[in-house]
C-alpha positions as CSV (number, residue, x, y, z in Angstrom):
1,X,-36.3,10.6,17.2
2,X,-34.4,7.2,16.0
3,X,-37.1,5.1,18.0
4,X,-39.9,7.2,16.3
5,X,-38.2,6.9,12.8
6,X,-38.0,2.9,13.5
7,X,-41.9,2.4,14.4
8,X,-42.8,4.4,11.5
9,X,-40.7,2.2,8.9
10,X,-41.8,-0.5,11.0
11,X,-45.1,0.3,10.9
12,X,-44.9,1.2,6.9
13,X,-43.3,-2.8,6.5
14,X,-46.2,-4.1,8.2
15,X,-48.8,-2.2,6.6
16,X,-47.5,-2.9,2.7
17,X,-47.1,-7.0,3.9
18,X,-51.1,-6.5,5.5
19,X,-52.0,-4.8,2.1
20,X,-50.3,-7.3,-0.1
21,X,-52.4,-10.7,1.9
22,X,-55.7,-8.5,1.9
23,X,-55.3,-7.6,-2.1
24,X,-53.9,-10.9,-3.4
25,X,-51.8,-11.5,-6.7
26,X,-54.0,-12.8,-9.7
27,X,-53.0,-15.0,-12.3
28,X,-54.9,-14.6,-15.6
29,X,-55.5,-17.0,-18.4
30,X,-56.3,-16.2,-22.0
31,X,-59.6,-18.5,-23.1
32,X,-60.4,-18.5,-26.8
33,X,-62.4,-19.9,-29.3
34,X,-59.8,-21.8,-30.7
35,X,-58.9,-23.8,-27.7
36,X,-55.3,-24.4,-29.5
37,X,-54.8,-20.4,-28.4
38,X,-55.1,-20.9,-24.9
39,X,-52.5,-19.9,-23.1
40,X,-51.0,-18.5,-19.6
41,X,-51.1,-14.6,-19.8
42,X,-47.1,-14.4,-19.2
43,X,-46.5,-17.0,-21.9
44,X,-48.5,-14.5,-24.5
45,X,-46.6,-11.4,-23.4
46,X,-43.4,-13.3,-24.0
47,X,-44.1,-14.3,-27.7
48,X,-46.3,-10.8,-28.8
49,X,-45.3,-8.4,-26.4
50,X,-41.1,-8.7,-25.9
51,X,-40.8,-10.8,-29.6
52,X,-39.5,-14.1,-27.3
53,X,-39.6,-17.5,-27.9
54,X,-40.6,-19.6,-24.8
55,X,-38.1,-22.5,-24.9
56,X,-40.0,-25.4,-22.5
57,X,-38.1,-28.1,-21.3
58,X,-38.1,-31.8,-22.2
59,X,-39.8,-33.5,-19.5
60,X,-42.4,-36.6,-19.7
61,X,-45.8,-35.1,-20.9
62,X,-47.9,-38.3,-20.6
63,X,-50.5,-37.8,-18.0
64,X,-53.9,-39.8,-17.8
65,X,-55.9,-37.4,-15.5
66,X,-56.1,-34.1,-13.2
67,X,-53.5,-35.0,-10.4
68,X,-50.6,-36.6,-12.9
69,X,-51.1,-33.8,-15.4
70,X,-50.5,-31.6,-12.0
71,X,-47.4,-33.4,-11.6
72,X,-46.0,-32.9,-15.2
73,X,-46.4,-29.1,-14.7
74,X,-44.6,-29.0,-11.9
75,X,-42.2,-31.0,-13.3
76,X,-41.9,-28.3,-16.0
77,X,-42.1,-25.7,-13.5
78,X,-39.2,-26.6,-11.6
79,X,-36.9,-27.6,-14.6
80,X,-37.9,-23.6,-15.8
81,X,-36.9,-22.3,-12.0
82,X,-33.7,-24.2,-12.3
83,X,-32.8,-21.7,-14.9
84,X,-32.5,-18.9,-12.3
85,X,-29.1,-18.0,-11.6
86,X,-27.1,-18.3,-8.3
87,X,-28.8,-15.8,-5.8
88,X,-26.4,-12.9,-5.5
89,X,-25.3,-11.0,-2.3
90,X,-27.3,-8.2,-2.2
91,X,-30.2,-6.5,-0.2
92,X,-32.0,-9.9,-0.1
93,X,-29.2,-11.5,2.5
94,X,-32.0,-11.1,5.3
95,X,-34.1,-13.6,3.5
96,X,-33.9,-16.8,1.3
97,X,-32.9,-16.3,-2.3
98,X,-35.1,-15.8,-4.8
99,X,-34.0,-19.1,-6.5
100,X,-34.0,-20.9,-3.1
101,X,-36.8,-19.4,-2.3
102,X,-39.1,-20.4,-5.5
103,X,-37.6,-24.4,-5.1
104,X,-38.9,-24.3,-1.5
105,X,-42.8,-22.7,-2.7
106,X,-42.7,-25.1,-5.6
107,X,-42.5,-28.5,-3.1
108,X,-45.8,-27.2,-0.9
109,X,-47.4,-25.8,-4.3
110,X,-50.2,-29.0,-4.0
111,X,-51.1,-28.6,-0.6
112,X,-51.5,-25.4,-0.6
113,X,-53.4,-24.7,-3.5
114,X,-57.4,-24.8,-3.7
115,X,-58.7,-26.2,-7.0
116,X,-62.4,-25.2,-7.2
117,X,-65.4,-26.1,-9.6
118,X,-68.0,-23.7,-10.7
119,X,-66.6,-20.5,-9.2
120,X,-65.6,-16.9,-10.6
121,X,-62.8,-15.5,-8.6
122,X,-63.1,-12.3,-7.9
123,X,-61.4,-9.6,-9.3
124,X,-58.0,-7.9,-8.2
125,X,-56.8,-6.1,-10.8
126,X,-53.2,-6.2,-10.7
127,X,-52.5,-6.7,-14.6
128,X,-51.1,-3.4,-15.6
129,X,-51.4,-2.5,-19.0
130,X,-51.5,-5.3,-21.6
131,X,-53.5,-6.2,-24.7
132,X,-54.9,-10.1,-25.7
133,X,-55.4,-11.1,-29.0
134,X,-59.3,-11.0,-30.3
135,X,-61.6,-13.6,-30.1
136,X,-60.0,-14.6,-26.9
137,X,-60.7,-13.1,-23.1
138,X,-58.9,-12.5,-20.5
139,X,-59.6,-14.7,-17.4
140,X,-58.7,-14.9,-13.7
141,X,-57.5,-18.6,-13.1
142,X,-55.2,-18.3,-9.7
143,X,-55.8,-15.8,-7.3
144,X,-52.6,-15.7,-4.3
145,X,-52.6,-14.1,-1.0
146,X,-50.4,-15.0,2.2
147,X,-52.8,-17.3,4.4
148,X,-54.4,-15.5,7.5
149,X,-56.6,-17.9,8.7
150,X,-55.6,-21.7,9.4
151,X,-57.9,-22.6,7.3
152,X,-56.9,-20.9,4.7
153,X,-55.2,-21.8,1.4
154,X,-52.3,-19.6,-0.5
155,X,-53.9,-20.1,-3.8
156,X,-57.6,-20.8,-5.3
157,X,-57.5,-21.8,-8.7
158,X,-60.8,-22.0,-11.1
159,X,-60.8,-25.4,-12.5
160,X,-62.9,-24.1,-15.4
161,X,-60.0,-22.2,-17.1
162,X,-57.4,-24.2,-15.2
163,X,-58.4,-26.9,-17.2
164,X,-58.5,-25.5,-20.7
165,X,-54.6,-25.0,-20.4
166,X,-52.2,-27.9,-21.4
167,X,-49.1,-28.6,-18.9
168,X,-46.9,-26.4,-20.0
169,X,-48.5,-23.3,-20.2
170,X,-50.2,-24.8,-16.5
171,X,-46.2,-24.1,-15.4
172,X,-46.1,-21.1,-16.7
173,X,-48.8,-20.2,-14.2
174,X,-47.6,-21.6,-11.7
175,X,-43.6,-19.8,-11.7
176,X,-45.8,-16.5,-12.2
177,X,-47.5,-17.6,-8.7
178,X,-44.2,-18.5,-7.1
179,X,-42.6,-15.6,-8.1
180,X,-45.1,-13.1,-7.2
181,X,-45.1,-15.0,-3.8
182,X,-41.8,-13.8,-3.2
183,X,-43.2,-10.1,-2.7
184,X,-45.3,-11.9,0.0
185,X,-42.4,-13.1,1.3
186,X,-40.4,-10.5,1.9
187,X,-43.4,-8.5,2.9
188,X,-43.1,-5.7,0.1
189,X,-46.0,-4.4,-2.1
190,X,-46.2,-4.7,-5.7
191,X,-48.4,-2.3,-7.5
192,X,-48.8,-4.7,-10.9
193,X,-47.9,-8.0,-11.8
194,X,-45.3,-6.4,-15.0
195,X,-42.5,-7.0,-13.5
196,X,-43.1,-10.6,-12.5
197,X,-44.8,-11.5,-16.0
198,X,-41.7,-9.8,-17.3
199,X,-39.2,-11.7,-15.1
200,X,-41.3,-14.6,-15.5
201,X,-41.2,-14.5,-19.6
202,X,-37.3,-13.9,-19.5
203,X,-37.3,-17.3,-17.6
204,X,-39.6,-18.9,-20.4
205,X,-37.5,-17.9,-23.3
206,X,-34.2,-18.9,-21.2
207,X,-32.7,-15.4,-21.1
208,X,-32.1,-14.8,-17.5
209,X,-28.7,-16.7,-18.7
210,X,-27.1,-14.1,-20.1
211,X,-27.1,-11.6,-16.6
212,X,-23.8,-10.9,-15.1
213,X,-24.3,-11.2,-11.6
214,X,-24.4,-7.5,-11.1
215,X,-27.1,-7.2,-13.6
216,X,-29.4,-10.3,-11.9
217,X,-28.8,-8.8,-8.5
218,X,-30.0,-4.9,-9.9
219,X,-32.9,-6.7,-11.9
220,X,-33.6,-8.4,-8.9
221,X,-34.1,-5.0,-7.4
222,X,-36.2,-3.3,-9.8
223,X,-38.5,-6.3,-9.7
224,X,-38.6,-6.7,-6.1
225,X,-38.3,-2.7,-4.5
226,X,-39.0,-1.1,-7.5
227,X,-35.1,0.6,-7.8
């Protein structure tokens, strides 16, 4: 009975990290006709949806073209993943930290990202509920999957909307990415991208300062098994 018990939550493990790669993790983009409104998704929810204030960091902006801009935002990016907190002991000791985890992803984030012209990525709809304001759309910008192939890459971006965001809110889409890996990581399923947009928006506005270590290391739960 024990060994059957073990191939079946064996067999469940596999099958939610098999599901997660096939499905992917999208990261969306709001395009509008003011071009001053464009934004990251997570960055919106954390101003109209939990009444935050992103706080970015001060980091050199000047960039002259595609690849430096790149390397302002993930500048940015890592400066905002330096706010995490200490990884605590918890049910994560079998893996890398979260924190630890996310500074690792963010190093290979170039090479492992595709940036494509004149594509539509197609949908996974992993958004949840959520509202965008009007005269603006909501667009898919980053898809993420765990590579099966050699070949292939973690994460295909669409250059078309990727490039109508300015660095920072280019960092915000890229923590979402790196914290949504961690699901990939750890080989667990995630049925929305809430609780990462969530987590993800508590980074922006700098408020993942004020968890004790018990709260981080049950928040980290919620987020990550969904307890």
């Amino acid at each position: 009975m024990l060994r059957i018990t073990l191939f079946i939550s064996l067999f469940s493990f596999a099958l939610n990290a098999w599901s997660w790669s096939e499905r992917g993790n999208s990261g969306f983009s709001i395009i509008c006709e003011d071009p001053s409104q464009n934004m990251f998704y997570d960055a919106y929810e954390t101003e109209q949806r939990y009444g935050l204030t992103p706080i970015f960091p001060e980091v050199n902006e000047e960039c002259s073209d595609e690849a430096s801009c790149l390397g302002v935002s993930l500048n940015i990016a890592k400066e905002l993943l330096q706010r995490l907190p200490a990884d605590p002991k918890n049910r994560f000791n079998k893996y890398v930290g979260v924190k630890k985890f996310a500074l690792e992803r963010i190093e290979t984030f170039t090479k492992e990202a595709n940036f494509l012209n004149n594509i539509e990525i197609l949908p996974v709809n992993d958004a949840g509920i959520g509202f965008i304001p009007k005269n603006c759309s909501l667009r898919q910008t980053i898809v993420q999957r765990v590579p099966l192939f050699k070949h292939d890459k973690r994460y295909i971006i669409s250059n078309e909307y990727w490039n109508q965001l300015d660095t920072k809110q280019k960092a915000v889409g890229i923590v979402h990415e790196i914290l949504y890996g961690y699901y990939g990581y750890i080989q667990h399923e995630s049925l929305s991208s809430e609780m990462v947009r969530y987590f993800n928006s508590l980074i922006l506005a700098d408020e993942v300062k004020t968890f004790t270590e018990e709260e981080y290391r049950l928040f980290l739960n919620r987020v990550y098994y969904g307890n």
